[in-house]
mmCIF file of the N, C-alpha and C atoms, coordinates in Angstrom:
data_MODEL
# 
_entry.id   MODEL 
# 
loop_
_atom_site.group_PDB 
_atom_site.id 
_atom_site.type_symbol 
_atom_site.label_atom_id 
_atom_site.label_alt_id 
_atom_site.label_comp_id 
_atom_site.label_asym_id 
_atom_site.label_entity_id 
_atom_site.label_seq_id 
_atom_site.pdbx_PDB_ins_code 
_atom_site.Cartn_x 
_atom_site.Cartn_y 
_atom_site.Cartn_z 
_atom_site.occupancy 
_atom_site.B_iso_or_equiv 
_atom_site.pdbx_formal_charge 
_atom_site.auth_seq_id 
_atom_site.auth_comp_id 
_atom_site.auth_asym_id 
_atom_site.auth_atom_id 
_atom_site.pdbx_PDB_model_num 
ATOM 1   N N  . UNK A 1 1  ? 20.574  -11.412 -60.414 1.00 0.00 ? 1  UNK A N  1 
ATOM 2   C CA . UNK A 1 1  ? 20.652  -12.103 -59.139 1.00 0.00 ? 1  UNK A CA 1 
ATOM 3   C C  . UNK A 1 1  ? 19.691  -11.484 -58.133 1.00 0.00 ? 1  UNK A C  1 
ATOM 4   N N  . UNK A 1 2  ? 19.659  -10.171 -57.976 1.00 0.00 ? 2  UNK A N  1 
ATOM 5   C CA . UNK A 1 2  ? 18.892  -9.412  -57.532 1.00 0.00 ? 2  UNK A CA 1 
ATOM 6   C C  . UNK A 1 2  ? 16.914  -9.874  -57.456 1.00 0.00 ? 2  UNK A C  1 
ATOM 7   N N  . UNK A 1 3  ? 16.993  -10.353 -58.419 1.00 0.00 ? 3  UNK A N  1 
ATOM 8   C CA . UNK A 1 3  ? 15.475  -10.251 -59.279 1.00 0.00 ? 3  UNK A CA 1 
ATOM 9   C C  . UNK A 1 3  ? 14.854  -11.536 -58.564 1.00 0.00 ? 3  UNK A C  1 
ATOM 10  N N  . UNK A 1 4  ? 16.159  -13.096 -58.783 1.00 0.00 ? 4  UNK A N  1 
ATOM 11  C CA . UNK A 1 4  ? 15.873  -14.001 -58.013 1.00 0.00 ? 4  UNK A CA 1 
ATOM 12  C C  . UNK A 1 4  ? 15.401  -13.986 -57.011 1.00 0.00 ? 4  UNK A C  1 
ATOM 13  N N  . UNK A 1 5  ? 16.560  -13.067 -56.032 1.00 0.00 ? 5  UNK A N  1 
ATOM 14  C CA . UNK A 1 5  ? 16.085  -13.685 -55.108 1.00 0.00 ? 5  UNK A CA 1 
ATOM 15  C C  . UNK A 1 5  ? 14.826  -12.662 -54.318 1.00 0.00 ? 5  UNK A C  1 
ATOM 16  N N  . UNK A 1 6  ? 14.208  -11.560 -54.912 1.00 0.00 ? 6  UNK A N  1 
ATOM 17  C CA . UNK A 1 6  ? 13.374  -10.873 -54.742 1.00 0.00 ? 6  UNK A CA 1 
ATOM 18  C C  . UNK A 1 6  ? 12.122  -11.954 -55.204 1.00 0.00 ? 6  UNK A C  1 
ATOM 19  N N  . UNK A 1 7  ? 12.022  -12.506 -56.063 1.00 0.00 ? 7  UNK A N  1 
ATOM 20  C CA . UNK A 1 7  ? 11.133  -13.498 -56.704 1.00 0.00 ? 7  UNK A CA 1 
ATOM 21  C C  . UNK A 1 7  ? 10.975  -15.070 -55.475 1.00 0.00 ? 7  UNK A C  1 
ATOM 22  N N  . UNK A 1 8  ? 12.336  -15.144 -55.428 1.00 0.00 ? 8  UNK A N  1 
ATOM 23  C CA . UNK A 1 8  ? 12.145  -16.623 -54.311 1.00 0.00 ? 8  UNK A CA 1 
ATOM 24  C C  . UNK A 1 8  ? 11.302  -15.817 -52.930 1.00 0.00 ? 8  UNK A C  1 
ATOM 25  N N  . UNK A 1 9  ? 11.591  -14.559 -52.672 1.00 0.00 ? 9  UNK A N  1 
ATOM 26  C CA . UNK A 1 9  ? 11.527  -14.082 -51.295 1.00 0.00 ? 9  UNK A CA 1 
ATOM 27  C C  . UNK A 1 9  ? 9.802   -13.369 -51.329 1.00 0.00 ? 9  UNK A C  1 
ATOM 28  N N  . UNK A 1 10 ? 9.480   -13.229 -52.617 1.00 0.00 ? 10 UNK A N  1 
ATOM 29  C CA . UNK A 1 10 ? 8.044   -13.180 -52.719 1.00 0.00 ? 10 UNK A CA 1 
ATOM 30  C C  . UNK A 1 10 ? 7.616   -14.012 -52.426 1.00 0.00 ? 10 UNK A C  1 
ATOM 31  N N  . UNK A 1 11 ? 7.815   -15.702 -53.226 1.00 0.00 ? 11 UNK A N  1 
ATOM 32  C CA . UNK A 1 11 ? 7.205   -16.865 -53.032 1.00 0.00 ? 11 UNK A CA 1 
ATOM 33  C C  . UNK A 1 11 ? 6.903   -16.845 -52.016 1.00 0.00 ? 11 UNK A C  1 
ATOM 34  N N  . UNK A 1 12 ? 8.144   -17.140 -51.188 1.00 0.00 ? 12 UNK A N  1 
ATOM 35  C CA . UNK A 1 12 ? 8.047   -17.923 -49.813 1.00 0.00 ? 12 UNK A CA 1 
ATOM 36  C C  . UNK A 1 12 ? 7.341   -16.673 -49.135 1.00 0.00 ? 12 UNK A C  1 
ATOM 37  N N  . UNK A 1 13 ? 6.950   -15.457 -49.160 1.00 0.00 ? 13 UNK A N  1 
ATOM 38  C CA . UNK A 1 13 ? 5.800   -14.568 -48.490 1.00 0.00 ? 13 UNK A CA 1 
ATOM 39  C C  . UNK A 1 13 ? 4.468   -14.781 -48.471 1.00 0.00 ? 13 UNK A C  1 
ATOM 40  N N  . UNK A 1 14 ? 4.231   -15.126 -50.224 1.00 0.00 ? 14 UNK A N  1 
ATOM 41  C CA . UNK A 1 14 ? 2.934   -15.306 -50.185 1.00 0.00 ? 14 UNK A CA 1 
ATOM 42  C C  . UNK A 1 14 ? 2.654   -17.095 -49.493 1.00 0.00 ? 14 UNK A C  1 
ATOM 43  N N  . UNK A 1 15 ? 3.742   -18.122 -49.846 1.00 0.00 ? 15 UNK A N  1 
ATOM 44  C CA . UNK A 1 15 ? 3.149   -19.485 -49.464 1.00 0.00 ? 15 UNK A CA 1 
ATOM 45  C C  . UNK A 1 15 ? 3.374   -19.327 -47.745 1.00 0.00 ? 15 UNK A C  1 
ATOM 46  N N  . UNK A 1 16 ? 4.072   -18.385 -47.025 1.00 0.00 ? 16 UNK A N  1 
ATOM 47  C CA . UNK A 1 16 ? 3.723   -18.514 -45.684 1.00 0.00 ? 16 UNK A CA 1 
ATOM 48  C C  . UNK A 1 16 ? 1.946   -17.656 -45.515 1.00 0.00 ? 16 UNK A C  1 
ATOM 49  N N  . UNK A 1 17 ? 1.750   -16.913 -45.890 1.00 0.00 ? 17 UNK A N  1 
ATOM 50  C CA . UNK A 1 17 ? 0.700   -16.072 -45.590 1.00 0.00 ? 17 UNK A CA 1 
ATOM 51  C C  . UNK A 1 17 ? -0.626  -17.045 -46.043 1.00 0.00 ? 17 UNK A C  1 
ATOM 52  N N  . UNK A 1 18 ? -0.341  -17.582 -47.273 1.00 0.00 ? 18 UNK A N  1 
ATOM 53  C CA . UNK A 1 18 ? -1.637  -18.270 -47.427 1.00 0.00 ? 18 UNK A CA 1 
ATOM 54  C C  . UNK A 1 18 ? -1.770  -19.558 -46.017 1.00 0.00 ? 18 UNK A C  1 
ATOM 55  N N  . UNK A 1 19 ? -0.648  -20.098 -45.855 1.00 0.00 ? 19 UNK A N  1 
ATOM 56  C CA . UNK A 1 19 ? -0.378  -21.453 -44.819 1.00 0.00 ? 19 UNK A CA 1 
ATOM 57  C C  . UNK A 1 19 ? -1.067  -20.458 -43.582 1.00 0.00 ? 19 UNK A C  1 
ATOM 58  N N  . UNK A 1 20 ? -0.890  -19.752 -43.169 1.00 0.00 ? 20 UNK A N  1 
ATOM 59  C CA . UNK A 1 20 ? -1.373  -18.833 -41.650 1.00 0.00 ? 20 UNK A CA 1 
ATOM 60  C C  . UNK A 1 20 ? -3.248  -18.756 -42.641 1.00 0.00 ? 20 UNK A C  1 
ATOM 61  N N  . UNK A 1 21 ? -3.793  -18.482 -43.333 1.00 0.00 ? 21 UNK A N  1 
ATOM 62  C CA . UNK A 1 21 ? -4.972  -18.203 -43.688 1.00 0.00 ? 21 UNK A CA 1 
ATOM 63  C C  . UNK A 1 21 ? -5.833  -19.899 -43.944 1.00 0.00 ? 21 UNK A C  1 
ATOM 64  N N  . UNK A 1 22 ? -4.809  -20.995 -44.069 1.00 0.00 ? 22 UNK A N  1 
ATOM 65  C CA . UNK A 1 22 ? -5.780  -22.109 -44.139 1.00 0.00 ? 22 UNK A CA 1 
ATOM 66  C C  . UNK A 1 22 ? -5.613  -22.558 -42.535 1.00 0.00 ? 22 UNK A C  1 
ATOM 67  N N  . UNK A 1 23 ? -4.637  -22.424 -41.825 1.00 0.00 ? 23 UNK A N  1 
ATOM 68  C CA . UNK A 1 23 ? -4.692  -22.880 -40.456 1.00 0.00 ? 23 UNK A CA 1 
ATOM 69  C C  . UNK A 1 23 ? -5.657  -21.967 -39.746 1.00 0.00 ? 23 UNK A C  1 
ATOM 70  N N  . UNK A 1 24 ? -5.802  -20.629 -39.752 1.00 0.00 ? 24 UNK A N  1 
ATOM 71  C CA . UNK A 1 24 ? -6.726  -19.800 -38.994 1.00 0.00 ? 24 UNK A CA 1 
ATOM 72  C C  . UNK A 1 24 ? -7.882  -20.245 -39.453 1.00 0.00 ? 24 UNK A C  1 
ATOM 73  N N  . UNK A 1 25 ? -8.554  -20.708 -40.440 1.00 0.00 ? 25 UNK A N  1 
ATOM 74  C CA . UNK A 1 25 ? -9.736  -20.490 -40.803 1.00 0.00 ? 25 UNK A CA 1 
ATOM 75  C C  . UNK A 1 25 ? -10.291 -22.074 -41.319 1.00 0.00 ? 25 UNK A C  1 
ATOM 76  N N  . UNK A 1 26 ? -9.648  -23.159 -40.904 1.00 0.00 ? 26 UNK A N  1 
ATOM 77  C CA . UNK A 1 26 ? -10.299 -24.448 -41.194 1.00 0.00 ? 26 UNK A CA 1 
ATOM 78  C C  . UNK A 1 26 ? -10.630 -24.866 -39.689 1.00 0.00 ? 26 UNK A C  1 
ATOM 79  N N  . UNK A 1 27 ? -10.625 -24.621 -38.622 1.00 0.00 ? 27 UNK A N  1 
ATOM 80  C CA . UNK A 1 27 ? -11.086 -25.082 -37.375 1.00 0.00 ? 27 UNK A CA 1 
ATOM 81  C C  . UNK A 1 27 ? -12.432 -24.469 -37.199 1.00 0.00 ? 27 UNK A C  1 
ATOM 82  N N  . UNK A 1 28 ? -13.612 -24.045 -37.953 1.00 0.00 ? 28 UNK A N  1 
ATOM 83  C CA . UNK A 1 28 ? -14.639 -23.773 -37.616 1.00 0.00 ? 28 UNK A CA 1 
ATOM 84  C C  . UNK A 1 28 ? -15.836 -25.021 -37.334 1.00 0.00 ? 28 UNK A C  1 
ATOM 85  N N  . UNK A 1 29 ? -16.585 -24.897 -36.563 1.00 0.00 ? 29 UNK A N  1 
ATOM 86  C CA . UNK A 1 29 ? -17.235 -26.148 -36.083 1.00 0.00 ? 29 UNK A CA 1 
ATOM 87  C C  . UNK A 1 29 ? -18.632 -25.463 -36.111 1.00 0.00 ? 29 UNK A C  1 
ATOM 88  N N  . UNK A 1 30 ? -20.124 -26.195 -36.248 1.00 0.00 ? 30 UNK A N  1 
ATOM 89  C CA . UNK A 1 30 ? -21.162 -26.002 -36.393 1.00 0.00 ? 30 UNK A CA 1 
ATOM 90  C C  . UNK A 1 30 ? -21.516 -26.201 -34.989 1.00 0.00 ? 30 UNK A C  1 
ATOM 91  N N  . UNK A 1 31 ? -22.554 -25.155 -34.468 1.00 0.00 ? 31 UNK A N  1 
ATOM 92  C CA . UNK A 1 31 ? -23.090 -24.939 -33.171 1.00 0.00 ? 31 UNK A CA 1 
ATOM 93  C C  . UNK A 1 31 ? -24.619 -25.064 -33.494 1.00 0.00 ? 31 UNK A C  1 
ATOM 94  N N  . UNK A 1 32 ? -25.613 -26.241 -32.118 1.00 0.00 ? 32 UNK A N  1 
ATOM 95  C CA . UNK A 1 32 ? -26.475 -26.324 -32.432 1.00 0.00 ? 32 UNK A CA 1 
ATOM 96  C C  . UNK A 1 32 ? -27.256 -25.079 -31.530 1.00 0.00 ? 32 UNK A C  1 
ATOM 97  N N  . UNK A 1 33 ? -28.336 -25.046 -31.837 1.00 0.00 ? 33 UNK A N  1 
ATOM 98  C CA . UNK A 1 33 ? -28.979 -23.878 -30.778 1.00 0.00 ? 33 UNK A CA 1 
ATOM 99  C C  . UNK A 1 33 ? -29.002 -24.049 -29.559 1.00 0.00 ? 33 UNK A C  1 
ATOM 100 N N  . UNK A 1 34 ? -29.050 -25.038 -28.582 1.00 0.00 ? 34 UNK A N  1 
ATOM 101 C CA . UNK A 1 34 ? -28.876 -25.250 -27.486 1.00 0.00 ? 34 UNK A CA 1 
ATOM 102 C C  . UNK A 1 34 ? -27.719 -24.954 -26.833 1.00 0.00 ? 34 UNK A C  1 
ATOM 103 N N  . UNK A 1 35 ? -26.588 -25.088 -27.809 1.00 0.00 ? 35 UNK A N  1 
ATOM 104 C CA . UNK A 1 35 ? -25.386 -24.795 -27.619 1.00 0.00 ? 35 UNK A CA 1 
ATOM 105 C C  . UNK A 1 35 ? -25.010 -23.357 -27.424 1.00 0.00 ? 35 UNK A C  1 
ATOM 106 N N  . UNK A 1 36 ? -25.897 -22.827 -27.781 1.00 0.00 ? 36 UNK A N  1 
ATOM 107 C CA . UNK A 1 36 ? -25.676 -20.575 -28.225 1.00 0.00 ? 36 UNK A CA 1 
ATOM 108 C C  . UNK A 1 36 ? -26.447 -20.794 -27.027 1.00 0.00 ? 36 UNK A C  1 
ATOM 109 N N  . UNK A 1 37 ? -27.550 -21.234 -26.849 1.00 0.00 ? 37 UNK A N  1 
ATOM 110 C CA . UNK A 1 37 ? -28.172 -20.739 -25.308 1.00 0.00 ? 37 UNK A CA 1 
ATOM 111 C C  . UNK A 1 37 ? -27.065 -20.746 -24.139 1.00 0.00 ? 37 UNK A C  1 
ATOM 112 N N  . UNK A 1 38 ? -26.659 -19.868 -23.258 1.00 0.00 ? 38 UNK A N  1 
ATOM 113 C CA . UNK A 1 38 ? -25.693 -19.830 -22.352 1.00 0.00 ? 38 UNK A CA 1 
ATOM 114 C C  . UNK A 1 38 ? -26.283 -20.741 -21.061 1.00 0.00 ? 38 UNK A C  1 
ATOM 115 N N  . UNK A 1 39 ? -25.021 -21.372 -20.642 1.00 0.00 ? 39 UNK A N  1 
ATOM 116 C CA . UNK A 1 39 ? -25.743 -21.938 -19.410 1.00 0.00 ? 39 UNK A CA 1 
ATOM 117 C C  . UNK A 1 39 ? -26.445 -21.485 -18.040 1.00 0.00 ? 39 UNK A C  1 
ATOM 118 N N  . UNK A 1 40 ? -26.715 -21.862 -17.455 1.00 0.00 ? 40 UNK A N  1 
ATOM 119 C CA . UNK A 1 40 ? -27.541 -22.087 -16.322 1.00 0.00 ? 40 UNK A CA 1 
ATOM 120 C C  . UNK A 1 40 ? -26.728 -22.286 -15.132 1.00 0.00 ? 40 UNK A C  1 
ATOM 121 N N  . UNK A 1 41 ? -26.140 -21.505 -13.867 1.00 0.00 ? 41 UNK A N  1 
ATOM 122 C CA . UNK A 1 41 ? -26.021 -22.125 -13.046 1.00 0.00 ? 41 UNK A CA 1 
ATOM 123 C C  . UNK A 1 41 ? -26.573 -21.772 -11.488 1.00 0.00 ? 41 UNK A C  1 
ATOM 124 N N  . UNK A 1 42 ? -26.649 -22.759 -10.883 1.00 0.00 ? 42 UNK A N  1 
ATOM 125 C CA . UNK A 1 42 ? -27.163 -22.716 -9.601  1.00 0.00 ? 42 UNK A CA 1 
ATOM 126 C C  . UNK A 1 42 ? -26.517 -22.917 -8.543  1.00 0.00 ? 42 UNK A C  1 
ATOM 127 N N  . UNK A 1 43 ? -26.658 -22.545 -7.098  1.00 0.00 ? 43 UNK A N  1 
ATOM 128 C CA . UNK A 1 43 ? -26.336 -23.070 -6.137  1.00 0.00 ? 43 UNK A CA 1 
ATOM 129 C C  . UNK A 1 43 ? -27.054 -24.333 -5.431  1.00 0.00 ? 43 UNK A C  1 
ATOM 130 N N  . UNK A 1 44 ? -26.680 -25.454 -5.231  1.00 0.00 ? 44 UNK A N  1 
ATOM 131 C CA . UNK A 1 44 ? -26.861 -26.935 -4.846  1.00 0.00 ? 44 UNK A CA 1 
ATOM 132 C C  . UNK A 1 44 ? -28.200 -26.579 -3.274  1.00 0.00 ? 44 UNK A C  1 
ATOM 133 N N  . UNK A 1 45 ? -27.225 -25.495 -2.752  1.00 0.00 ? 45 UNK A N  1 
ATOM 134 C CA . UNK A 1 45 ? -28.496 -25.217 -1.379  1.00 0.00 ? 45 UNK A CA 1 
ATOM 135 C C  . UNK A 1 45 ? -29.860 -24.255 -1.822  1.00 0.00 ? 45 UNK A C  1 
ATOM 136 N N  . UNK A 1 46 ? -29.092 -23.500 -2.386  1.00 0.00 ? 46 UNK A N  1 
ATOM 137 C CA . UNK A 1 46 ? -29.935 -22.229 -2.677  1.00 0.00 ? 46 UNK A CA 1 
ATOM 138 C C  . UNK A 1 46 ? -30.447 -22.012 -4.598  1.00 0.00 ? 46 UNK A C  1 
ATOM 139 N N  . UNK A 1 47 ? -31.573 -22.993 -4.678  1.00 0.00 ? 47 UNK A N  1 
ATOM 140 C CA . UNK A 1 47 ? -31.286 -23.173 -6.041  1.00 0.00 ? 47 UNK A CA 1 
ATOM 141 C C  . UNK A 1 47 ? -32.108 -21.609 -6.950  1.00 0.00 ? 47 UNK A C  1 
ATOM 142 N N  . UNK A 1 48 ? -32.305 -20.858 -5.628  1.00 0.00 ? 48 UNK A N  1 
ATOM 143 C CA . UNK A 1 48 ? -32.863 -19.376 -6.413  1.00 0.00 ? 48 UNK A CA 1 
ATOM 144 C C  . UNK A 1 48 ? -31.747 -18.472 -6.719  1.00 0.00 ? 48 UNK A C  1 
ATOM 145 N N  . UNK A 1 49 ? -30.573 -19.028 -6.542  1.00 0.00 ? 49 UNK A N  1 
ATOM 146 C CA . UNK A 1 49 ? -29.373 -18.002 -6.386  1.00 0.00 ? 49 UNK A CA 1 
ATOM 147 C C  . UNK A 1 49 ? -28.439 -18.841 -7.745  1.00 0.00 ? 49 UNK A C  1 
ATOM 148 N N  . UNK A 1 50 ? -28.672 -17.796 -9.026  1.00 0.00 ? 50 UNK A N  1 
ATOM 149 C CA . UNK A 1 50 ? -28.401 -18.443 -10.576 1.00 0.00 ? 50 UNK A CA 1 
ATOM 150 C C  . UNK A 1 50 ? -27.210 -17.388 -10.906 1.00 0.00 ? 50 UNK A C  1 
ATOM 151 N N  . UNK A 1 51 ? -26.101 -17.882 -11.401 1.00 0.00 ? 51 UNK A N  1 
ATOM 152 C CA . UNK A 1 51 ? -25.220 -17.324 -11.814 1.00 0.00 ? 51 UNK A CA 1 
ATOM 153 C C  . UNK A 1 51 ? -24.709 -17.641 -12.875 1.00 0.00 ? 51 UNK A C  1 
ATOM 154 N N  . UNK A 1 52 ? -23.178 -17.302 -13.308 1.00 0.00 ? 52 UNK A N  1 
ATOM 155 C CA . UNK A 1 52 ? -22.502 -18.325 -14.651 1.00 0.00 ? 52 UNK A CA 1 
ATOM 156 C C  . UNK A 1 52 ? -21.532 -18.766 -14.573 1.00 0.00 ? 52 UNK A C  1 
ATOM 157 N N  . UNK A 1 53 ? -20.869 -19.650 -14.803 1.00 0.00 ? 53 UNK A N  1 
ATOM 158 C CA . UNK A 1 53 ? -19.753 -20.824 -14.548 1.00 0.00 ? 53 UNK A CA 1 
ATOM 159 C C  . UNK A 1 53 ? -18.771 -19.544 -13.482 1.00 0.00 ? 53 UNK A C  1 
ATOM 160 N N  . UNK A 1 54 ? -17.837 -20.986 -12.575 1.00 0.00 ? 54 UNK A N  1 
ATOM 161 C CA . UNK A 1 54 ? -16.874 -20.144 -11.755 1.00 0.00 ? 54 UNK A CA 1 
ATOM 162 C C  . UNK A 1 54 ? -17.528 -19.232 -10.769 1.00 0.00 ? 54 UNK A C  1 
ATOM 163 N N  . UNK A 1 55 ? -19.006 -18.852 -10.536 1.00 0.00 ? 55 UNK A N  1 
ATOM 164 C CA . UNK A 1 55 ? -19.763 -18.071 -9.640  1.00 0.00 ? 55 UNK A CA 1 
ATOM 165 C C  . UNK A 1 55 ? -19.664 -18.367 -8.394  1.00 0.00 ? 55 UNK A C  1 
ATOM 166 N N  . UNK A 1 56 ? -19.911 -17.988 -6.925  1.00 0.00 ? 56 UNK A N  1 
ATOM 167 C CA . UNK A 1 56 ? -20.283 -18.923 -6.035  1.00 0.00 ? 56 UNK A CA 1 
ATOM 168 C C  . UNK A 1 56 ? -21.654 -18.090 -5.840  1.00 0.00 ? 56 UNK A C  1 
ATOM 169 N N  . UNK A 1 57 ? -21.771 -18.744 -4.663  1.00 0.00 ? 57 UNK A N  1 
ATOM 170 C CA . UNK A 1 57 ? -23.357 -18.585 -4.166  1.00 0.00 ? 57 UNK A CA 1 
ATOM 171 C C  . UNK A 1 57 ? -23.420 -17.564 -3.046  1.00 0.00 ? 57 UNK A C  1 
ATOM 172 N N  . UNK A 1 58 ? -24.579 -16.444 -2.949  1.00 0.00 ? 58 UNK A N  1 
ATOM 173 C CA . UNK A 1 58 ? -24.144 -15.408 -2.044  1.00 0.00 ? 58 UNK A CA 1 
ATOM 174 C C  . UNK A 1 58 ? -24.434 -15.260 -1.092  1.00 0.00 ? 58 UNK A C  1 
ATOM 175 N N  . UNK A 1 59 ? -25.403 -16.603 -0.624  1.00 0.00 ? 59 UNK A N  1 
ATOM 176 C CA . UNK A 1 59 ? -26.113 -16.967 0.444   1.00 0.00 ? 59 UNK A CA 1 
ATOM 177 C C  . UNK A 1 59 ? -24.419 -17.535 1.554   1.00 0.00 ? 59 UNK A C  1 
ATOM 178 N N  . UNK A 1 60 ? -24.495 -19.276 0.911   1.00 0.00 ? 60 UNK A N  1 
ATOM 179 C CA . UNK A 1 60 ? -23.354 -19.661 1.268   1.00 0.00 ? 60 UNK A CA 1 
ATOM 180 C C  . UNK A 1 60 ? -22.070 -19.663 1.006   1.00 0.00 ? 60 UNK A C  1 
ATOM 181 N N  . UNK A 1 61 ? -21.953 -19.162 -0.297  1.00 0.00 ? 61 UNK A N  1 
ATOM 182 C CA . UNK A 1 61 ? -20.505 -19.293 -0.867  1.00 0.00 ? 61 UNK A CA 1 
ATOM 183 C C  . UNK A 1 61 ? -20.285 -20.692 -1.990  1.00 0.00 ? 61 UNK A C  1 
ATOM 184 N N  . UNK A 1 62 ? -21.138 -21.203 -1.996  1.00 0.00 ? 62 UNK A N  1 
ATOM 185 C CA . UNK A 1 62 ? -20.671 -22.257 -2.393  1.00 0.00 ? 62 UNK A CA 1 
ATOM 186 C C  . UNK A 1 62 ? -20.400 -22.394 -4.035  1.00 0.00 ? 62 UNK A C  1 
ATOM 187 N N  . UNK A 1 63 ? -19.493 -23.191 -4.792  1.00 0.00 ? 63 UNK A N  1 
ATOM 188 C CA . UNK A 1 63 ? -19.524 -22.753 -5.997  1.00 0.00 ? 63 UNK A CA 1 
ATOM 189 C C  . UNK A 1 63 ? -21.150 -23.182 -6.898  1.00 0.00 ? 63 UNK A C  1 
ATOM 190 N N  . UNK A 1 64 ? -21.651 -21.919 -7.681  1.00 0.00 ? 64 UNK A N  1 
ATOM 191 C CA . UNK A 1 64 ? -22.555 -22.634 -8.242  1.00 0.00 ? 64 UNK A CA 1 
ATOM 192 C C  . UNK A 1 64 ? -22.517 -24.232 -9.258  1.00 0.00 ? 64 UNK A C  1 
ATOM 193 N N  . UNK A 1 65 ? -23.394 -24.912 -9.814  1.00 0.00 ? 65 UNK A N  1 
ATOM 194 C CA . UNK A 1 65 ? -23.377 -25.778 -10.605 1.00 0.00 ? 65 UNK A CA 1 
ATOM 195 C C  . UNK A 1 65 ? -24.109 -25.943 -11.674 1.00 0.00 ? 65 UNK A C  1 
ATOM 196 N N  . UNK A 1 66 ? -23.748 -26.437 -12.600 1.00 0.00 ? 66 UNK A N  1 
ATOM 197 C CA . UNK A 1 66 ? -24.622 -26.215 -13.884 1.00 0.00 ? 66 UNK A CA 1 
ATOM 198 C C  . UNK A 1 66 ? -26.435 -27.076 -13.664 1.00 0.00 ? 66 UNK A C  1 
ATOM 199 N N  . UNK A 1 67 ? -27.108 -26.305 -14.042 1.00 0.00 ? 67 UNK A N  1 
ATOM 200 C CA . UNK A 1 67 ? -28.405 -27.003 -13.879 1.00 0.00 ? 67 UNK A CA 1 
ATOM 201 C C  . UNK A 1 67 ? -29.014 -27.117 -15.682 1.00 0.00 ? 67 UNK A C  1 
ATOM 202 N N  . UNK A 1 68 ? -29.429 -28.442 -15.423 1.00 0.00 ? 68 UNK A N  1 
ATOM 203 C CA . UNK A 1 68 ? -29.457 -29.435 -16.810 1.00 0.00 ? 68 UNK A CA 1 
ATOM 204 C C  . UNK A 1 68 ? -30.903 -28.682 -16.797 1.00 0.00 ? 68 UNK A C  1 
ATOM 205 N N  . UNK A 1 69 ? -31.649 -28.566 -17.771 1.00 0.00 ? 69 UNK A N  1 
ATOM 206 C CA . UNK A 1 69 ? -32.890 -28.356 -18.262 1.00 0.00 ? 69 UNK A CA 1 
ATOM 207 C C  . UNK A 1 69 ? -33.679 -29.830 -18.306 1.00 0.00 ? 69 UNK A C  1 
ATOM 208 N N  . UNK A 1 70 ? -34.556 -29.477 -17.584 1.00 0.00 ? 70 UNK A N  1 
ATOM 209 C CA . UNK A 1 70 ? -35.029 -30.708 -17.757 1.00 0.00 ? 70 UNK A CA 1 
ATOM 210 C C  . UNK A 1 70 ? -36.629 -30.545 -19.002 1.00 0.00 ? 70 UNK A C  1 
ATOM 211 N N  . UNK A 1 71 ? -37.084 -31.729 -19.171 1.00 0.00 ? 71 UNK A N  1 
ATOM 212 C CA . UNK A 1 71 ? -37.976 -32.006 -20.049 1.00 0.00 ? 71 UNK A CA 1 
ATOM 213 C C  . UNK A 1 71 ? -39.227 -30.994 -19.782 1.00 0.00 ? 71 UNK A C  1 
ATOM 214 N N  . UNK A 1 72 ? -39.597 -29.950 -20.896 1.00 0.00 ? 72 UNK A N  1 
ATOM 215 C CA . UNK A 1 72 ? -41.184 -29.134 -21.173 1.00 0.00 ? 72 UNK A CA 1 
ATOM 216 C C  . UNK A 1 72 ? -40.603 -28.227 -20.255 1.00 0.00 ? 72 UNK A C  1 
ATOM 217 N N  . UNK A 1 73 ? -39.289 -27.843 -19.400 1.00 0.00 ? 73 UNK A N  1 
ATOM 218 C CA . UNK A 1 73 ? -38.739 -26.300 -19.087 1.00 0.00 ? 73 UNK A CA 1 
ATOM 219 C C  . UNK A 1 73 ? -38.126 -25.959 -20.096 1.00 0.00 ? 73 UNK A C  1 
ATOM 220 N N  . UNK A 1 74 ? -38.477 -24.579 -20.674 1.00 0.00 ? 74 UNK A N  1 
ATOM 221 C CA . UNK A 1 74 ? -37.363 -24.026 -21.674 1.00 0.00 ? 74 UNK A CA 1 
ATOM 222 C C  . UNK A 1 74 ? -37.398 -22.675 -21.185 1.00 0.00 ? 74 UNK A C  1 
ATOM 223 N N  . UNK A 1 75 ? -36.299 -21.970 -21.536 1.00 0.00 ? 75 UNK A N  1 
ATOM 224 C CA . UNK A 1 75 ? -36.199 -20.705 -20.977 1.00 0.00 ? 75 UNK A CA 1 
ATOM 225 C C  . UNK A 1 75 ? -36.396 -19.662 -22.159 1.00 0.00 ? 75 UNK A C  1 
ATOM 226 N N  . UNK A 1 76 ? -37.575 -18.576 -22.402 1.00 0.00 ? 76 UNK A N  1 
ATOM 227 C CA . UNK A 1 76 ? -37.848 -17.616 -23.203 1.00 0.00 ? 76 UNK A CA 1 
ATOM 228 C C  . UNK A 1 76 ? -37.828 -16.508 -22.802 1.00 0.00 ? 76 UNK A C  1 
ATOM 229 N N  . UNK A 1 77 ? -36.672 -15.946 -23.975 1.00 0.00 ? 77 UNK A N  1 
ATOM 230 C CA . UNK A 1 77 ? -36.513 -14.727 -23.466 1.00 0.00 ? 77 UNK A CA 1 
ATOM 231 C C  . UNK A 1 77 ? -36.645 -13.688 -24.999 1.00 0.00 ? 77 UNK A C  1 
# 
């Protein structure tokens, strides 16, 4: 009796542990390179004053905003 339920109580160890290893590890998603580049942000008045999301601006305060890249600017670093 012993053996059982040492045997049922394995099972159900290993089929929870594998269930936690396909849920952790099937949500991976492909990132394009633009996407790894971090954003850009600016202040709307003061567009020399660049920070990163949630920033404000230190001129006025104001919150920065994301600035889109536009066409033949790329940033090399």
């Amino acid at each position: 009796m012993k053996k059982s339920f040492l045997n049922i109580l394995t099972i159900a160890m290993i089929a929870f542990s594998m269930s936690l290893l396909v849920s952790c590890g099937g949500s991976k998603t492909e990132t394009t390179e633009e996407e790894t580049v971090a954003a850009v942000y600016a202040c709307p008045m003061h567009p020399e004053v660049k920070g990163k999301e949630g920033d404000t601006c230190g001129e006025c305060g104001m919150a920065l905003e994301k600035v889109e890249e536009q066409e033949g600017e790329h940033m090399n670093h």
